[in-house]
C-alpha positions in Angstrom: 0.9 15.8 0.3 -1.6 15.0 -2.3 -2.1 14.8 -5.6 -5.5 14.0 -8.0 -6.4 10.7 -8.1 -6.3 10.2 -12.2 -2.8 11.8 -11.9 -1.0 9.5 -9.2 -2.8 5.9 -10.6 -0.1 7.1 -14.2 2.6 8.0 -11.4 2.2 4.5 -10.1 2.3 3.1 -13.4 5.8 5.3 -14.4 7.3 4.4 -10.7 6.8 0.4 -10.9 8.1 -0.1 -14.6 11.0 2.2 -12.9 11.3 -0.6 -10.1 11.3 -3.1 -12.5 14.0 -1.6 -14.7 16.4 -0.6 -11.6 16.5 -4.6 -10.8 12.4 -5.4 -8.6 12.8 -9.1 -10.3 16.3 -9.6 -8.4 15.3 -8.5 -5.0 12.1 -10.8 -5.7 14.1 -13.5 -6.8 16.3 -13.6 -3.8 13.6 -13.1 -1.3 11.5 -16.4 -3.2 11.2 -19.6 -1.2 9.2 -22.7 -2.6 6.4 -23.5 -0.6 6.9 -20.2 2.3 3.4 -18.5 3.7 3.4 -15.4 1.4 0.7 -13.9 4.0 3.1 -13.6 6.5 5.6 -10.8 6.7 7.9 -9.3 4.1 6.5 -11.9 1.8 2.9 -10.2 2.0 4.3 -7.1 0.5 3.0 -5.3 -2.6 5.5 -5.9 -5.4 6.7 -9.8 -3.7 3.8 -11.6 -3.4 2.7 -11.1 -7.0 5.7 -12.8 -8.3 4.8 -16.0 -6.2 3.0 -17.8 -9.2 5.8 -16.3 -12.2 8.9 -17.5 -10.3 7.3 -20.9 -9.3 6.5 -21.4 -12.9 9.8 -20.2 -14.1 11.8 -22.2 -11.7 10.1 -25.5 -12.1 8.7 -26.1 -15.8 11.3 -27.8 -17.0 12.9 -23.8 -17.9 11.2 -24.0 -21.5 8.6 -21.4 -22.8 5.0 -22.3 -24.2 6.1 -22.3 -27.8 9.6 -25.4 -26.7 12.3 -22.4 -27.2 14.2 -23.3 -24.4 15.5 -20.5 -21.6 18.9 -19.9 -21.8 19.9 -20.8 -18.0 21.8 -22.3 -15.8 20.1 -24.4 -12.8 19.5 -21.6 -10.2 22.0 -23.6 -7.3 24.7 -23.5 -9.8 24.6 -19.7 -11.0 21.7 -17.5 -9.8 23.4 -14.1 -11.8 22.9 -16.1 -14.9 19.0 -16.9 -13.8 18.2 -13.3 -12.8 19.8 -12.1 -16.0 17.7 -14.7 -18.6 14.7 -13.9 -16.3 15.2 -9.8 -17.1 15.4 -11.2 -20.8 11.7 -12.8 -20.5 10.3 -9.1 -20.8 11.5 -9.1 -24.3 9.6 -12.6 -25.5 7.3 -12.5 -28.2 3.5 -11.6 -26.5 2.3 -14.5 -26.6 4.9 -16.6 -24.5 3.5 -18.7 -21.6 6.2 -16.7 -19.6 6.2 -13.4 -20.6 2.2 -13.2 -20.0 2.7 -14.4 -16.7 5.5 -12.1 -15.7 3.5 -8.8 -17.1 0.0 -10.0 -15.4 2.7 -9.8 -12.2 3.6 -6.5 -12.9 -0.1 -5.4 -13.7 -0.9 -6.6 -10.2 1.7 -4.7 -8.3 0.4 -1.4 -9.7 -3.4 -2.3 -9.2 -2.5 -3.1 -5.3 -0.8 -0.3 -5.2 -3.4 2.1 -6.7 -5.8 0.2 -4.3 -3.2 0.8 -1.1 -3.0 5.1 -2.4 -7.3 4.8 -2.6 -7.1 3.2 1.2 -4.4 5.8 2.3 -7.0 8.9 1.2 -10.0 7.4 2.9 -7.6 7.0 6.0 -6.4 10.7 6.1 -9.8 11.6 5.4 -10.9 9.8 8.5 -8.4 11.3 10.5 -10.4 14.8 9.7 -13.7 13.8 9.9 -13.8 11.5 12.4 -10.8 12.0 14.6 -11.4 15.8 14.2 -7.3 16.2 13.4 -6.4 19.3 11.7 -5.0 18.4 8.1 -3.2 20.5 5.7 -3.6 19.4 1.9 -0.3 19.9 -0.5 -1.5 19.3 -4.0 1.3 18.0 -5.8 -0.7 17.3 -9.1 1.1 20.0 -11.4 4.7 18.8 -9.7 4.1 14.8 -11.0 2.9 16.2 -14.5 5.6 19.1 -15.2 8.5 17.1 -13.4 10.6 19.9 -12.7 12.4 20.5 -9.6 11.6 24.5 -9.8 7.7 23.3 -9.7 8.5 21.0 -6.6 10.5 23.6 -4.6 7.6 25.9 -5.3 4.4 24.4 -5.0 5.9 21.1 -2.2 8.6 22.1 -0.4 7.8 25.7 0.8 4.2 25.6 1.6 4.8 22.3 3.5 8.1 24.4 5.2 5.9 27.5 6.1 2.9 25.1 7.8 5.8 23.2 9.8 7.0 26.8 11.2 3.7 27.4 12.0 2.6 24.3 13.4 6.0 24.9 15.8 5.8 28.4 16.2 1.5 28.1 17.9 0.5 27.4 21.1 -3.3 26.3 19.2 -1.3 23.5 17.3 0.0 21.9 20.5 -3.4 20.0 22.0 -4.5 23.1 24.2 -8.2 24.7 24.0 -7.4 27.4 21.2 -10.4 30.0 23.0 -9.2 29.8 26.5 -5.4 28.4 26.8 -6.3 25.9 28.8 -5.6 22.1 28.1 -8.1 19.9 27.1 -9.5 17.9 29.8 -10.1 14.2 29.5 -13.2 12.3 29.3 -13.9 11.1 32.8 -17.4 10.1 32.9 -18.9 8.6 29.8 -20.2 5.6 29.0 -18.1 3.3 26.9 -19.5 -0.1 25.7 -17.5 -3.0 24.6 -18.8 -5.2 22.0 -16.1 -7.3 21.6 -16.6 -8.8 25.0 -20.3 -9.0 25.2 -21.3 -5.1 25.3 -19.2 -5.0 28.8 -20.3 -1.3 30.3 -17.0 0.9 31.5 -17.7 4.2 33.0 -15.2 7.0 31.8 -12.3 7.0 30.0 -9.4 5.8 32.5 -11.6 2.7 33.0 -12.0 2.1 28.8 -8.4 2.4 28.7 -7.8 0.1 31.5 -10.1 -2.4 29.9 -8.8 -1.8 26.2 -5.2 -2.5 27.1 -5.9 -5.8 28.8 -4.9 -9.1 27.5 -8.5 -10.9 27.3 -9.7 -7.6 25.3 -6.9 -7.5 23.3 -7.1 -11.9 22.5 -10.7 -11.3 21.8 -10.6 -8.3 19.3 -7.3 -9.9 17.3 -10.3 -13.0 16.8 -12.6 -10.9 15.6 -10.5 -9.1 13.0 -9.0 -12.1 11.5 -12.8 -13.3 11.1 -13.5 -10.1 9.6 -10.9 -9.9 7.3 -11.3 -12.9 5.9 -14.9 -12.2 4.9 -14.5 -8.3 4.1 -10.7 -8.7 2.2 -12.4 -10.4 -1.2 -15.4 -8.1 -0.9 -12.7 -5.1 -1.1 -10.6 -6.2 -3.7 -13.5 -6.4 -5.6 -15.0 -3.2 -5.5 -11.2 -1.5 -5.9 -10.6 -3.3 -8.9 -13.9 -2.4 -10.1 -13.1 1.6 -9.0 -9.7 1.4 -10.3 -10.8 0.3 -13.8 -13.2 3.1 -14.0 -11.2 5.4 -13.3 -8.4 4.4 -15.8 -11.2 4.2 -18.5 -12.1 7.8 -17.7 -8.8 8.6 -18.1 -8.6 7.1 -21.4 -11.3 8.9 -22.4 -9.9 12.0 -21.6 
C-alpha cells in the first residue's frame, strides 16, 4: 500500500499530534532514564529519543519556565500522575516559554524522522523490484487518507489488496517456479562470488557463498564495517532528508 508522497508527509503530521493527544508524553515519560544510551534499543525509537533533551530539561531545571512562573508539580518520586499531567499542560504556555519551544521542536522531530523513515521505506520496496527482481503490486491509498471515509477504504484498499492475495494463492507462477516451463528455478551453482569484506576472498558457486556468508569471521568482519559506515554515512543522510523533506513541504505550501 502506497500513497503520494505530499499526501502521507500531512498524514504523518495529523497521526503524531494524534499520539501526542492520546497520552505519547506518558509512555515517554515512563520509558525516560537519566543518563541511559538512547542508541541502544527501545530507547532509539522514533518518537522516544526526541524527548531525551525536553524531559532532561523539565526534570532538572529547578521545574521553573524561562520567564520564573514556576511549574505546578510535585517532585517526580513523590507523584509522577501529577508530573505527567503539568507536563501535558506545557503545550498550552505562552510561545515563547523556554519549555514549550523545547517540547514542540521534540514533536517537530518525531514527524521529520518519521517522514525520513516513510522516504527510506519507498526506496526499499523500490529496491526489492529493481534489484531483487520481486514482483510488487502498488495500492494507492492517496484518495483514502484525503476523503477519510471507510466506503473509500473498503473500495479502493481493502478489495484490490483481497483480489491480488487470491490470486497470488490461487497461481502456480506466484509460488518461485519458472512461469514458461513449470519447472522450479534452479540455483546458482557455478558463479563467481567475491567477498570484499574479507579481502576480495574468491567462492565458486552459490552453496560455497552461503557457506562462507553464514560463518562467524564473515559475519564479525561485515558487523565492523557497517558500524564504520554508519557512522560516516548516518549525518550525510539526515542531511540530505531534511533538505528533501523541506522541499517538499514548501511545494506543498505552494500548492
Amino acid at each position: 500500500m502506497d500513497a503520494e508522497t505530499s499526501v502521507l508527509d500531512r498524514y504523518v503530521g495529523e497521526r503524531v499530534d494524534s499520539m501526542v493527544d492520546a497520552g505519547l508524553l506518558d509512555e515517554v515519560y515512563d520509558i525516560y532514564k537519566p543518563g541511559a544510551d538512547y542508541t541502544r534499543g527501545l530507547r532509539q525509537s522514533i518518537g522516544v529519543r526526541e524527548f531525551e533533551d525536553f524531559l532532561k530539561t523539565y526534570l532538572s531545571d529547578g521545574n521553573s519556565s524561562e520567564n520564573g512562573s514556576v511549574l505546578l508539580m510535585e517532585e517526580r518520586k513523590d507523584d509522577d500522575k501529577v508530573t505527567k499531567e503539568n507536563m501535558r499542560k506545557i503545550l498550552d504556555f505562552p510561545k515563547d516559554e523556554k519549555l514549550k519551544i523545547i517540547l514542540e521542536e521534540a514533536i517537530d522531530r518525531v514527524k521529520l524522522n518519521t517522514r525520513r523513515l516513510l522516504r527510506r521505506q519507498k526506496r526499499r520496496v523500490s529496491r526489492l523490484e529493481t534489484v531483487f527482481g520481486w514482483k510488487i503490486h502498488h495500492v494507492d491509498a492517496t484518495e483514502c487518507l484525503l476523503s477519510k471515509s471507510e466506503e473509500s477504504w473498503d473500495a479502493k484498499v481493502v478489495k484490490p489488496a483481497s483480489e491480488i492475495v487470491q490470486c497470488f494463492l490461487e497461481s502456480e507462477s506466484e509460488l518461485g517456479h519458472d512461469s514458461t516451463s513449470g519447472k522450479p528455478i534452479e540455483r546458482d551453482l557455478w558463479s563467481q562470488y567475491v567477498c570484499e569484506a574479507c579481502g576480495n576472498k574468491v567462492l565458486r558457486g552459490r552453496h560455497e557463498w552461503e557457506h562462507h556468508s553464514q560463518g562467524r569471521a564473515h559475519r564479525k568482519r561485515t558487523t565492523q564495517l557497517k558500524k564504520a559506515q554508519t557512522f560516516k554515512s548516518r549525518e550525510k543522510q539526515e542531511e540530505e532528508e531534511e533538505v528533501e523533506v523541506a522541499g517538499d513541504i514548501m511545494k506543498a505550501d505552494k500548492i
